[in-house]
C-alpha positions in Angstrom: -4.9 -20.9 -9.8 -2.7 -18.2 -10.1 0.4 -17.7 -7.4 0.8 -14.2 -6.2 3.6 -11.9 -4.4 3.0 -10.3 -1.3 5.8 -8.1 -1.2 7.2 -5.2 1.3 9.6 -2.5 0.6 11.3 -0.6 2.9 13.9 2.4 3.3 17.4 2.3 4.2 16.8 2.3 8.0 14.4 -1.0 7.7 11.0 1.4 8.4 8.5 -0.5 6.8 7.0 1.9 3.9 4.5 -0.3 2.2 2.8 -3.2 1.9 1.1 -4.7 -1.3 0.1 -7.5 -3.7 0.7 -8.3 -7.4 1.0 -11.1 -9.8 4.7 -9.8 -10.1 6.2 -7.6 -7.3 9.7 -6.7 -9.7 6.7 -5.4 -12.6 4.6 -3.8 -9.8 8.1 -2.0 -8.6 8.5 -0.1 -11.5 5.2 1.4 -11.3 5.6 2.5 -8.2 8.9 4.0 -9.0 6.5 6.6 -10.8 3.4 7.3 -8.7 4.8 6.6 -5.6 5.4 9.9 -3.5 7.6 7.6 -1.0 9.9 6.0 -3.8 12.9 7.7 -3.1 12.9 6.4 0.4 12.9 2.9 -0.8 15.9 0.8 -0.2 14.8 -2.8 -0.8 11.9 -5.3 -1.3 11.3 -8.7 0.3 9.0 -11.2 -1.2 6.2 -14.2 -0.4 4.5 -16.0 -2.9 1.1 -17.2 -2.6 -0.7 -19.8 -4.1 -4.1 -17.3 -4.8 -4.2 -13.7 -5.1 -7.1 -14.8 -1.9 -4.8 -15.4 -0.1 -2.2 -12.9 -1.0 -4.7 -10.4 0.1 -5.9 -12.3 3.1 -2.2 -11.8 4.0 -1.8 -8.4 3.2 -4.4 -6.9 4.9 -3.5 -9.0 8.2 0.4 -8.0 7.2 -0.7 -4.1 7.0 -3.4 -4.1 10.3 -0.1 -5.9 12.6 2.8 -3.8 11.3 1.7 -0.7 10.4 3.6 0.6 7.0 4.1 4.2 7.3 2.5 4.5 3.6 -0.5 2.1 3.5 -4.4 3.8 3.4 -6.4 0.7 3.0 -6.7 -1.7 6.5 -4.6 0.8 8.3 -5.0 4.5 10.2 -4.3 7.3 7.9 -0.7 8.3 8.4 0.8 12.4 8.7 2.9 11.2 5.2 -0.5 10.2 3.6 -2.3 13.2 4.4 0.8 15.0 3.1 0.4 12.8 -0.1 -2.7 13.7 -0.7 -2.4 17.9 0.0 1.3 17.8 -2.6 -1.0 15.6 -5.0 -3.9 17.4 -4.9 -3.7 21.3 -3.5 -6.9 22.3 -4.1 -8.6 20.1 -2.2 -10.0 21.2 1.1 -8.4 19.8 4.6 -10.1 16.4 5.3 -10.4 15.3 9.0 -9.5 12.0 10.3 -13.4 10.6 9.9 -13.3 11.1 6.5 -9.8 9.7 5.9 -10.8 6.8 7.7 -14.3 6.6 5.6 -12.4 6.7 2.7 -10.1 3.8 3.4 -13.0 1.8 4.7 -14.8 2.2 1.8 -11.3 1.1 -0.2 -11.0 -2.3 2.2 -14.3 -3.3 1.0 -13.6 -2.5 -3.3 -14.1 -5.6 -5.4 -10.5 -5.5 -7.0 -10.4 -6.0 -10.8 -7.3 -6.6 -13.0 -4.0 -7.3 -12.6 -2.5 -5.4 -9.6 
């Protein structure tokens, strides 16, 4: 049994920005300080531990259904900063409509996860 982090960071006005699981939230911090397009909003982190990465993740997708972070895909609606994300990352890619975003995220929900987070 491993115990896991459910952590949530936020910006300077306490918005709630994301939402996410990992053996070590202060290791999974400093990756997201480098692909994270909303990393320069964040302000601070809080922190649960769990006793399973189940149940981290049990608690994270109920977590990111009931409050909504502005920067979450998976078990949430597609937000205007995510599609925003997604044209700066990738220009060339045609507009996608709201079905397919929330195909797309559906189909992420339901990923077997593999690895470390």
């Amino acid at each position: 049994m491993i115990a896991t982090d459910l952590y949530r960071y936020y910006d300077a006005d306490d918005r709630l920005l994301y939402i996410g699981v990992s053996k070590c939230a202060v290791a999974r911090a400093m990756k997201h300080q480098y692909d994270a397009a909303w990393w320069a909003s964040f302000a601070y982190m809080t922190r649960e531990v769990y006793p399973t990465r189940a149940a981290a993740l049990r608690a994270e997708k109920a977590a990111i259904k009931a409050e909504r972070p502005i920067h979450n895909i998976v078990h949430g609606r597609p937000t205007e900063s995510t599609r925003d994300y997604i044209r700066r990352r990738w220009p060339d890619m045609p507009p996608v409509d709201e079905h397919t975003l929330a195909a797309a995220a559906a189909l992420l929900a339901t990923a077997p996860v593999r690895g470390a987070a």
